[in-house]
C-alpha positions in Angstrom: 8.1 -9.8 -8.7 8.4 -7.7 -11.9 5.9 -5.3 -13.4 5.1 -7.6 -16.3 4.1 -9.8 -13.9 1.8 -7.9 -11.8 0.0 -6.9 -15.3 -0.9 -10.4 -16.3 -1.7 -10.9 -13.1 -4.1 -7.9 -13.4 -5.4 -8.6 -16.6 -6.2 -12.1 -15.8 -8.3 -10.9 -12.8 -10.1 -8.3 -15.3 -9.5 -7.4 -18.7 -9.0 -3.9 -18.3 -7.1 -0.5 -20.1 -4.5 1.3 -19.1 -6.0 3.4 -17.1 -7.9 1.1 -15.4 -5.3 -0.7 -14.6 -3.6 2.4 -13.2 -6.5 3.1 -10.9 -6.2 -1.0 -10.0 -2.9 -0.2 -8.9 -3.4 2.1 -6.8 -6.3 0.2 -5.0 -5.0 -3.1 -4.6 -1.9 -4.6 -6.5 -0.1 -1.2 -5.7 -0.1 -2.0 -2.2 2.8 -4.3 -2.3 3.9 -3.4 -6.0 3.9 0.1 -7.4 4.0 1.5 -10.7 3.2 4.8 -12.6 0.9 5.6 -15.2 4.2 5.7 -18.0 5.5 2.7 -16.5 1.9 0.6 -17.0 1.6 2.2 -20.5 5.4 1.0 -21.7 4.4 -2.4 -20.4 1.3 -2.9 -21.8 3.4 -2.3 -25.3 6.1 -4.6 -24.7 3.7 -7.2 -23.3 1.5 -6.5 -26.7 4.2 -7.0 -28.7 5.8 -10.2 -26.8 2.5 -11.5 -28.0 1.8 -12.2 -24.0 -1.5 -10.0 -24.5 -4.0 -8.4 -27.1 -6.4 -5.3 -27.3 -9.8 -6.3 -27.3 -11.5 -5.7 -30.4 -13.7 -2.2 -30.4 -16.5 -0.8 -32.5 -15.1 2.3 -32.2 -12.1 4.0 -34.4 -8.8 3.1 -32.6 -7.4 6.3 -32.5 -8.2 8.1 -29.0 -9.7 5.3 -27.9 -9.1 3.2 -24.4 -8.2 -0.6 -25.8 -9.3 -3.1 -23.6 -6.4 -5.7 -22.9 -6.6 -9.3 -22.2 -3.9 -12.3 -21.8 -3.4 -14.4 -24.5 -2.4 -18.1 -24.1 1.1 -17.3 -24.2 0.9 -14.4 -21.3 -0.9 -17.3 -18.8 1.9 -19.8 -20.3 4.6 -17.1 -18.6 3.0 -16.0 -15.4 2.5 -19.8 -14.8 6.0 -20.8 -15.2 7.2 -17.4 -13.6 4.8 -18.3 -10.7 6.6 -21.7 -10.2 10.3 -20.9 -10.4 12.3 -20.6 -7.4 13.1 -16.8 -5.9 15.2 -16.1 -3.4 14.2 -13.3 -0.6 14.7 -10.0 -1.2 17.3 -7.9 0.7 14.8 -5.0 2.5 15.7 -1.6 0.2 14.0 1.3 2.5 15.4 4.7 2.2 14.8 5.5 5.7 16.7 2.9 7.1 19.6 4.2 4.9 19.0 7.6 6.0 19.2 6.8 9.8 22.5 5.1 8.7 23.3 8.3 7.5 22.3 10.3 9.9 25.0 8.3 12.1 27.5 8.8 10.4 27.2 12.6 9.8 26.6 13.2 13.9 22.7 12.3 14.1 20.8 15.1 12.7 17.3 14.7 14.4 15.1 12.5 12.4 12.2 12.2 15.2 9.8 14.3 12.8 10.3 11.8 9.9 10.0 8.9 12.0 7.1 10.0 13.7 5.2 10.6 9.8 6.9 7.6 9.2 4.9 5.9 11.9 1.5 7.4 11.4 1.7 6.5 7.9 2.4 2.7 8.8 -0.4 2.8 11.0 -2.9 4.3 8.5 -1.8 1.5 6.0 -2.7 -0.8 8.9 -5.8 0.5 9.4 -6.8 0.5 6.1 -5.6 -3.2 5.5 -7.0 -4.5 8.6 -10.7 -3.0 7.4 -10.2 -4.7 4.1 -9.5 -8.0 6.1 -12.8 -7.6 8.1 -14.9 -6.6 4.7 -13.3 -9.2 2.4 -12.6 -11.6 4.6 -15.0 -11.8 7.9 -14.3 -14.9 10.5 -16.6 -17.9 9.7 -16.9 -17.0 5.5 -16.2 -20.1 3.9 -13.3 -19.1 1.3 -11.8 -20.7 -1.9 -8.8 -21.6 -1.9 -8.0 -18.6 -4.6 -9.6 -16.4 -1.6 -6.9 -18.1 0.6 -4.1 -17.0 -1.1 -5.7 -13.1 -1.5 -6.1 -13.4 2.3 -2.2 -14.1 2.7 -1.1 -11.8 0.9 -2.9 -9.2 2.9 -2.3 -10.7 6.2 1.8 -10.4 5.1 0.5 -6.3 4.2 -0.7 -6.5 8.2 2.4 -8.4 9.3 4.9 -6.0 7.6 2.7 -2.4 8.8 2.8 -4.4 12.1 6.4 -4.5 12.3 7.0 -1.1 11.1 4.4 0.6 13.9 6.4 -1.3 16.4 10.1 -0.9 14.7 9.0 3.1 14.7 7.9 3.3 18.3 10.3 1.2 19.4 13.1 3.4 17.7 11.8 6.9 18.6 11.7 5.3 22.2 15.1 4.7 22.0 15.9 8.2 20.5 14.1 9.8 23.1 16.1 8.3 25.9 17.8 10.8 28.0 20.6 8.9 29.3 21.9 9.1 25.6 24.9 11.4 26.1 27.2 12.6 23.2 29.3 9.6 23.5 30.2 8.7 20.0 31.3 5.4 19.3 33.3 3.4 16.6 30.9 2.3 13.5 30.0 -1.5 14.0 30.7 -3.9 10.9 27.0 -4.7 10.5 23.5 -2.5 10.0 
């Protein structure tokens, strides 16, 4: 997914401004595709210019004022053919992971603190997914299919937080165990 793509997305959803769509970002979208302010802003311009979107007309002077965006005919034209061509998976790109890796290979300094924040931060995320599932999505509503797809793409938030609480238990577990000795042994080809 690209940022340009999460925008008309966005937009599509509810014309908003930039800041609006900041604060979006950081309710919803931002869950599984972050960006900053600067970032949203420098988009918004090259998506303007691309002719992909348009500021709303205002009654107001322009200068200083919040512009309203919306997606023109040629933004929806995009998303829908970005939506329809093939992707292949991403590799997983998680600093910790890299970090453990490291720690390895520079004689295991003790990560347990970071993996236990880590962990409770995973868990709040599921938490706070699993309470948006309940409000937005309670057994027996009946659902569109455009509700459908929402609901997937938070069930694959809870499915990923689920992993990581378990992956992060799992591992300080195994960190924990006292029969580790100081034993060090030959790095292995793979992760």
């Amino acid at each position: 997914m690209s940022l340009p793509h999460a925008i008309l997305t966005a937009l599509l959803e509810k014309p908003s401004s930039g800041l609006e769509l900041t604060r979006r970002f950081d309710r919803s979208i931002g869950y599984f595709w972050s960006a900053t302010h600067q970032q949203i802003y420098r988009e918004l311009g090259k998506l303007e210019q691309a002719g992909h979107i348009r500021a709303l007309p205002s009654d107001q002077p322009a200068r200083g004022q919040k512009k309203d965006y919306e997606v023109l005919p040629a933004g929806l034209q995009e998303l829908t053919s970005w939506v329809t061509r093939p992707e292949d998976p991403r590799q997983i790109r998680d600093p910790l992971l890299l970090r453990l890796r490291a720690a390895a290979v520079v004689g295991g300094p003790d990560m347990e603190a970071e993996l236990v924040r880590h962990l409770e931060l995973h868990r709040a995320q599921l938490e706070d997914y699993l309470a948006f599932e309940q409000r937005d999505f309670p057994p027996g509503r009946r659902i569109t299919r455009q509700d459908r797809l929402r609901h997937v793409v938070l069930r694959g938030g809870i499915e990923l937080e689920t992993f990581w609480t378990k992956w992060l238990t799992d591992t300080l577990a195994e960190l924990r165990d006292p029969e580790d000795g100081p034993t060090r042994h030959a790095a292995p080809d793979g992760p």
